[in-house]
Structure formats: C-alpha cells, structure tokens
C-alpha positions in Angstrom: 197.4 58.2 191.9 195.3 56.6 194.5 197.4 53.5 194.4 201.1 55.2 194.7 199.1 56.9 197.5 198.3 53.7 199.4 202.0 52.5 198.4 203.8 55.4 200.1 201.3 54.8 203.1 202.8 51.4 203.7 206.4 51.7 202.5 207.0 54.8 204.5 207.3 55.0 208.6 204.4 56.3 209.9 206.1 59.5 211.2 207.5 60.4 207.9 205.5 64.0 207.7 203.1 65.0 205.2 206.3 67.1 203.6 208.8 64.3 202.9 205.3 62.4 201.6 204.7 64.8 199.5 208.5 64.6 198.0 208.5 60.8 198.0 205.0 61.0 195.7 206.9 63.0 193.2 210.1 61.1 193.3 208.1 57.8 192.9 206.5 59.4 189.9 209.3 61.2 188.2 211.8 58.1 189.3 213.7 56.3 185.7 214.2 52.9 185.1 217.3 53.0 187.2 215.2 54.5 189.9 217.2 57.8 190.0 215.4 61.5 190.0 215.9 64.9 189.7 213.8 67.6 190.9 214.3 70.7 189.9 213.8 73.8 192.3 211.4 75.2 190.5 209.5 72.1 190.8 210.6 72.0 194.5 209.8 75.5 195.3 206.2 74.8 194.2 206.0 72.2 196.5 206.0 74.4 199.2 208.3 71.9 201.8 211.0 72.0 204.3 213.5 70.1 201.0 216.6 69.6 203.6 213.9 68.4 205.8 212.1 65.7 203.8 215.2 64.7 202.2 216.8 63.8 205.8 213.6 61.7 206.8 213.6 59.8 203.8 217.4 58.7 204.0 216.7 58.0 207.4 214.1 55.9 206.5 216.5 53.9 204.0 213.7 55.1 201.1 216.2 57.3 199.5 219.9 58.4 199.0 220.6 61.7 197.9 223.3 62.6 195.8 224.8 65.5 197.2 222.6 67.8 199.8 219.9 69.4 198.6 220.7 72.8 196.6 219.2 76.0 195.1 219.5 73.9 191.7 217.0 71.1 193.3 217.8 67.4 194.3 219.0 64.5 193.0 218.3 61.2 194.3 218.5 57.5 194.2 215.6 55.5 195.3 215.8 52.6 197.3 212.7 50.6 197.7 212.8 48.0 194.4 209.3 47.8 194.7 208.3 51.2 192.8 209.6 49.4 189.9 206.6 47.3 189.7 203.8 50.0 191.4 204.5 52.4 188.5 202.6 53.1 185.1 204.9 54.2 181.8 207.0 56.7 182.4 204.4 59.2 180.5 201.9 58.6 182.4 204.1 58.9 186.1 204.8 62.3 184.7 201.3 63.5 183.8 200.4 62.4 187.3 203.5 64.0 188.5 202.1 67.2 187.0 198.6 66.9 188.0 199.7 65.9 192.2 201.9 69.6 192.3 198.6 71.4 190.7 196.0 69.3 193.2 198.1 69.4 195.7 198.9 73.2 195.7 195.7 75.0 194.5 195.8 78.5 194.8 192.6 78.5 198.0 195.7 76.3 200.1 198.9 77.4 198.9 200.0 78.4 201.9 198.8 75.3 203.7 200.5 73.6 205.7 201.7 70.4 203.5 199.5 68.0 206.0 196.7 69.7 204.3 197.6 69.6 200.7 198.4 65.8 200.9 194.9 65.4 202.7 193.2 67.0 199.7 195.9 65.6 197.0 194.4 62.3 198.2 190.7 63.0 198.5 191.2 64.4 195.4 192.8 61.2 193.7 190.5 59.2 195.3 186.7 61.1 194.1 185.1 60.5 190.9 185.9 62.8 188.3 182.8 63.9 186.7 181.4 64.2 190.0 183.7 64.6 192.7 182.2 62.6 195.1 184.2 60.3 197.3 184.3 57.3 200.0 187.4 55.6 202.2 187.5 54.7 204.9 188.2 56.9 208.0 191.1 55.1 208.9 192.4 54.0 205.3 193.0 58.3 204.9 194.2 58.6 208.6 196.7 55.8 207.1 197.9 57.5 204.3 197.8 60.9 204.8 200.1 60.3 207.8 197.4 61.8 210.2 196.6 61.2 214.1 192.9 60.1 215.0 192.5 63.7 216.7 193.5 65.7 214.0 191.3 64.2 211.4 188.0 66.7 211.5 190.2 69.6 212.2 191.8 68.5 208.6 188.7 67.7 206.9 187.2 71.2 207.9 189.6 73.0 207.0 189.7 71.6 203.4 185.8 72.7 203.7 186.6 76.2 204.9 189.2 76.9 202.7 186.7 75.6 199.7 188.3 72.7 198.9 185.5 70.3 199.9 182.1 71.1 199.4 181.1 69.1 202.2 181.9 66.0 204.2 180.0 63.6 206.7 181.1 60.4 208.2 179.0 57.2 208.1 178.0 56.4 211.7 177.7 52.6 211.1 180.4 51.9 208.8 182.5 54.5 209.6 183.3 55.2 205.7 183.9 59.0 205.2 181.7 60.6 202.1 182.7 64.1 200.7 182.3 66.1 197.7 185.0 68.3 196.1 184.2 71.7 195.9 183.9 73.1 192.1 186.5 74.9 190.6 186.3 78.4 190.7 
C-alpha cells in the first residue's frame, strides 16, 4: 500500500486534492489488465468524496478518462498512466488492499473527516508496523504524499491524535523523521 502511496505522490500534480487521491488509490487498485475500472456507488459512497469532483481533476490531469460522467450507479474509467501496469501486485491482492484502504481510510472515529484527513491516516497507517503500530517517514516524504502544505502538517497530525487515531506523535529535531504510534482499536 505504501508503495502505490508513494506512486500516486509522484504521478499526480501536486494540487490533485486528498479526494481525487483517494479515488485514484482505488482505481490503481481495482484497475484490470486493460487498465479499465468500475466503482460502484456503494463503494463510492463510502468513500465519502466530491466523485464529479475528483473525477474532473484526474482527467484534467490526463491520469484518467471516464467513460460517461459520473452517476448514481458509480464510475467507470480508463486509466492512463502505463506505468500502474508494472507498480501493481496480482489482481487478488490489489483488491484485498483495495478493501482494506476504504476500511483504514474511513474508520468509524473520522468518517466524517474531511478526506485530507483520512488519506493522512490511510498512509500512516500503511506505512506503521503491524504488530506494533509504530511508524517513521520523513516529514516531508508524508507532506509529499498526502498532498499536504508545510503549515497544515501538525494541525493534521493532531487531529488524527484527537480524534484517536494516533496514539501519539513527535518529530525528530535532528533528522526531522516523524515517529507515531497508531492508536489501538477500540
């Protein structure tokens, strides 16, 4: 997850929002081997997006080309960018991930988040060690993908904290690394 992650950072404009990121992870994931996808809208719906929206920024970012416009009966899309051919695992395995990025990124304590805040901790989760969910980046390797501003980054990172997604987060004076811990599950 952490490397479709880093993908999307680099492939995508920097102003794509944390929405249309959010959309591209699962298209990327849920993509065949003609690079084609349907979403459903139930699947869409528990995304929690602007769809209309993030579909318009990633045609205009030449990422994707949807089929018709975006509908009550979900999207279909043709991706653009050859190179998700050879960032992907099996098809089984994009879809497990698939699965697991709509849960992570839409836990119950955020739901109503604003998507900026589920993709933050989508990727912190991705990127912490499972049995213990501890994690390091760097400050401005997150910043980078999550599609954040400098300014904005604490405010982020305390919110997943207050919202009890984090346990708790510090950043590394000398490196400037960022440590955190998820929170557990309640």
């Amino acid at each position: 997850m952490g490397e479709i992650l880093g993908y999307l950072a680099v492939a995508l404009p920097q102003d794509i929002s944390a929405g249309a990121r959010l959309l591209a992870l699962q298209c990327a994931l849920r993509m065949n081997a003609s690079m084609q996808v349907e979403l459903p809208a139930g699947l869409l719906r528990g995304l929690r997006i602007e769809t209309i929206e993030a579909c318009r920024e990633l045609e205009q970012a030449r990422w994707l080309t949807t089929a018709d416009s975006p509908q009550r009966a979900g999207v279909t899309a043709q991706l653009r960018d050859a190179t998700l051919l050879a960032q992907s695992p099996a098809r089984p395995d994009r879809r497990r991930a698939a699965d697991w990025a709509v849960r992570t990124g839409c836990p119950a304590r955020i739901r109503t988040a604003e998507p900026r805040l589920r993709l933050s901790g989508l990727y912190l989760a991705a990127h912490s060690d499972p049995s213990s969910g501890e994690g390091r980046s760097e400050c401005d390797r997150i910043i980078r993908d999550c599609s954040m501003h400098h300014q904005g980054f604490h405010g982020v990172l305390s919110h997943l904290t207050t919202t009890g997604i984090l346990e708790g987060w510090r950043i590394c004076p000398g490196s400037g690394d960022v440590y955190w811990t998820l929170a557990p599950e309640r």
